[in-house]
N, C-alpha and C positions, 0 to 999 in steps of 0.2 A: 489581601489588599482590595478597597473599592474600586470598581473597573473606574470610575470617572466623579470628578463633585458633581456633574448634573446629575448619575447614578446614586448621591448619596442624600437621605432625609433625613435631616438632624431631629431627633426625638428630645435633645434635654441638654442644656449647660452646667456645666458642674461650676458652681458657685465659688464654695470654701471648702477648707478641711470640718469636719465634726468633730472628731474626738482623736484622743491617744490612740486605738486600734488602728487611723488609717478609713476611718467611716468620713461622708463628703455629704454635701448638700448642693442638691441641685434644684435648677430652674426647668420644671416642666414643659411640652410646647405642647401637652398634652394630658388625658391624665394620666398621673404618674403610676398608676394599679396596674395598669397595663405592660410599661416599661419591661418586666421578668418575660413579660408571653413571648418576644422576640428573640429571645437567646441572646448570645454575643452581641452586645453593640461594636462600632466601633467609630474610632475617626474618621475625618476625609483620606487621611493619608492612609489609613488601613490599620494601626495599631485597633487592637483586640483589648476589650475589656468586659468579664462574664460577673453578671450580680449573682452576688450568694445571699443579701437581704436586702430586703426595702422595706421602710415603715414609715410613719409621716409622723415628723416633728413640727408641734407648733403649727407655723400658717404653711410650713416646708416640709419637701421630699428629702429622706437620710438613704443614700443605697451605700453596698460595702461590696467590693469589688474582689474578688478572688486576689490574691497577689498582692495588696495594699492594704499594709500591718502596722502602718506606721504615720503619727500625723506628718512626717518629713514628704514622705513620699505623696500623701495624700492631697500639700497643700503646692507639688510640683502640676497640679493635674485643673489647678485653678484656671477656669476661663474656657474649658477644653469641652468642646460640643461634640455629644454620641450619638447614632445614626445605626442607619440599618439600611441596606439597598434596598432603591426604591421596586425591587424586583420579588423580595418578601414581605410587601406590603400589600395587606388584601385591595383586590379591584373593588372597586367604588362604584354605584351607581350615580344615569348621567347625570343629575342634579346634583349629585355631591365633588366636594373637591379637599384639598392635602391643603394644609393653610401653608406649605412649603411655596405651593406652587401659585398664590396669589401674589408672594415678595416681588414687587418688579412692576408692578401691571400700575399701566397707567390709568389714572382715575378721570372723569371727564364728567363735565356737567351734563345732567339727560336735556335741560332746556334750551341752553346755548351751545353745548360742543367745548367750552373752553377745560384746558386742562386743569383739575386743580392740584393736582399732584402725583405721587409716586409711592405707591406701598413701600414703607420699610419693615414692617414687619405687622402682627396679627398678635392682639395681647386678647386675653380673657382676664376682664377685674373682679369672677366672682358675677358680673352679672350678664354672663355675655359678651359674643366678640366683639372686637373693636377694631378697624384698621388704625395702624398710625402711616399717617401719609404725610410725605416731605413737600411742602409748594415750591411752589418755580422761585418764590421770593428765596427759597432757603429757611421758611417755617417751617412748624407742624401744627399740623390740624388733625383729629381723631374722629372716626368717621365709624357711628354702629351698625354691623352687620347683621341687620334687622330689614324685612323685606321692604318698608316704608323709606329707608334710604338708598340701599342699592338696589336698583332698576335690574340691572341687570350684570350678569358675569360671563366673561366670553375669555374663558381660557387659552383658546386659541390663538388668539390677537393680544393676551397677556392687556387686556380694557375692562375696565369697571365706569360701569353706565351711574352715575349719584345722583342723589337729590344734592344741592349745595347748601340748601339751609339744613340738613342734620350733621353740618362738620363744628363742631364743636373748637 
């Protein structure tokens, strides 16, 4: 079981089912080559799930899970985020960071201070990260994680320093 969800870093969404075997497609939060180096993934809640393949379909990741032979069962697993504690995950140097751990931090203008929003999540479109960030109005606005817009990142404080003309 994960000692805790602040303990747990979700690595991948599992999408759909693939095929008759029980094979899934999933949503990377990273690259997907990597995914087998971690061993066992698992849920929040602690269920255990070990890849026997992974290969890449089309513009998508195909994994096939020890125990899941069947598209019935494959397509119970729909929606279901895999992880690994954040305690097997290699230390980082200080300028780097888990795109897990920027969800949350609030964004602010470097020029006035005002806030423009709230990280929901860290996409990559192929050309680069992206924040998508929630405004106070209850929009979104997508902000690139390029050093021309973000000033700066302070983990600590869970703040992001922006330029506000690169929110797209």
């Amino acid at each position: 079981m994960m000692a805790t969800a602040d303990d747990f870093v979700p690595l991948c969404r599992i999408v759909r089912a693939h095929s008759l075997g029980g094979d899934v497609i999933i949503h990377a939060y990273h690259d997907p080559k990597t995914l087998m180096t971690y061993g066992t993934l698992k849920t929040v809640t602690g269920d255990a799930f070990v890849i026997k393949k992974s290969r890449p379909q089309g513009k998508g990741w195909v994994l096939h899970f020890d125990g899941v032979t069947t598209r019935t069962h494959a397509e119970t697993l729909r929606g279901v985020e895999l992880g690994i504690a954040r305690s097997a995950l290699p230390v980082l140097e200080d300028d780097a960071w888990y795109h897990t751990d920027l969800i949350g931090s609030v964004v602010v203008d470097e020029e006035t201070g005002d806030v423009l929003g709230q990280v929901i999540a860290v996409q990559n479109y192929g050309a680069g990260d992206f924040f998508d960030i929630q405004t106070p109005s209850g929009g979104e606005v997508t902000l690139p994680l390029i050093k021309d817009a973000v000033v700066e990142i302070r983990l600590s404080d869970k703040k992001i320093v922006a330029r506000r003309g690169f929110c797209l």
